[in-house]
C-alpha angles and dihedrals in degrees: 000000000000118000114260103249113247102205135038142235085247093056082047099061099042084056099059094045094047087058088034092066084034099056092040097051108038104014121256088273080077091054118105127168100225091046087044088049098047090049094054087035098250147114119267090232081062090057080050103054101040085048121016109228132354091270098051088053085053097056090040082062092054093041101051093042090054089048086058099044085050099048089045088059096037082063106060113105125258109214129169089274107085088174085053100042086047090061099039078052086056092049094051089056100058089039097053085049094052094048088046112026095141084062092037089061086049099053086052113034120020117091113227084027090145109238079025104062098037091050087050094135088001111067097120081080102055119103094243091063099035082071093057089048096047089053092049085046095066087057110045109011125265099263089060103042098085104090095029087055099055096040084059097046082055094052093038092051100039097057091041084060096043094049093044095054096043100260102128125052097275093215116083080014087143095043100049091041093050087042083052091056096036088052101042096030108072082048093047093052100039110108122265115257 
C-alpha cells in the first residue's frame, strides 16, 4: 500500500514562489528553510520532504521558472507570417518578464538555478532558446539561424533588464520595446553578405 502523501502540490507551489521572491531579490545565499517555512505557514521538514535540501530547492526555483518561460514561448502562435511570429516571439518575451520578474531574476542571475546553472555556457541548447532559433530559422534557413538567434536574444534581454531595473523611462515602455524590434530585427535577420 503506497504512503499517504503529506504535503500537496499547492504547498508545493507556494513554496516555490515564496523562495522565488526570496532568491531574486536577496541571492540564494538569503534563502533558509525555516524562514522559508514560517513565511508560507509550514514546518521546515514539509519544505524537506517536498524538496530534498536547500539546494535542491534552489534548483526546483530555476527549473520551474524555466518550464513556465518556455511554455509561455512554445505557446505563441506560428502563422504564415515567420517576420511576424518572430516578433510576436520578441513581445512574449517582455511580457512573460514583466508578469514574473521575481523568476525572471532567477533564470538569469542566480547560480544552482536549476536550468540556469546547467545551460551556463550552454544556453543556445536550452529549449528556451531552441524556439528563438527555430523562428529565426523560417526566415533565414537553419543553417543559417544560429548568429541572428543569439543577436536577437541580446537585444531582447538587455532591454528587458533595463527596463526591469528602471533603467529605462517607464511610460511608452511597450511601444518603444516592440519599435526597437521592429527597427534591429529585420537587420539582425538579413543574410550575411
Amino acid at each position: 500500500m503506497a504512503r499517504p502523501r503529506l504535503h500537496d502540490d499547492a504547498l508545493r507551489d507556494r513554496l516555490l514562489a515564496a523562495a522565488s521572491a526570496l532568491v531574486s531579490t536577496r541571492g540564494a545565499a538569503a534563502l533558509t528553510v525555516r524562514d522559508l517555512a514560517a513565511q508560507v505557514g509550514t514546518s521546515p521538514s514539509a519544505v524537506y520532504s517536498l524538496f530534498g535540501s536547500r539546494e535542491d530547492l534552489v534548483r526546483a526555483v530555476g527549473d520551474a521558472a524555466f518550464a513556465r518561460f518556455a511554455d509561455r514561448l512554445a505557446a505563441v502562435p506560428h502563422t504564415a507570417d515567420p517576420g511576424a511570429d518572430l516578433l510576436a516571439l520578441g513581445l512574449a518575451y517582455r511580457e512573460h518578464a514583466l508578469d514574473e520578474p521575481h523568476a525572471y531574476r532567477v533564470m538569469f542571475g542566480v547560480a544552482g538555478a536549476g536550468a540556469q546553472e546547467a545551460a551556463r555556457g550552454e544556453a543556445t541548447r536550452s529549449a528556451t532558446f531552441l524556439v528563438l532559433r527555430d523562428a529565426v530559422a523560417a526566415l533565414v534557413g537553419p543553417e543559417d539561424a544560429d548568429r541572428p538567434a543569439m543577436v536577437l536574444w541580446a537585444l531582447v534581454h538587455g532591454l528587458v533588464e533595463l527596463e526591469l531595473n528602471g533603467l529605462l523611462p517607464a511610460e511608452g515602455a511597450a511601444d518603444r520595446y516592440s519599435a526597437a524590434l521592429r527597427a534591429a530585427g529585420p537587420g539582425i535577420v538579413a543574410p550575411r553578405s
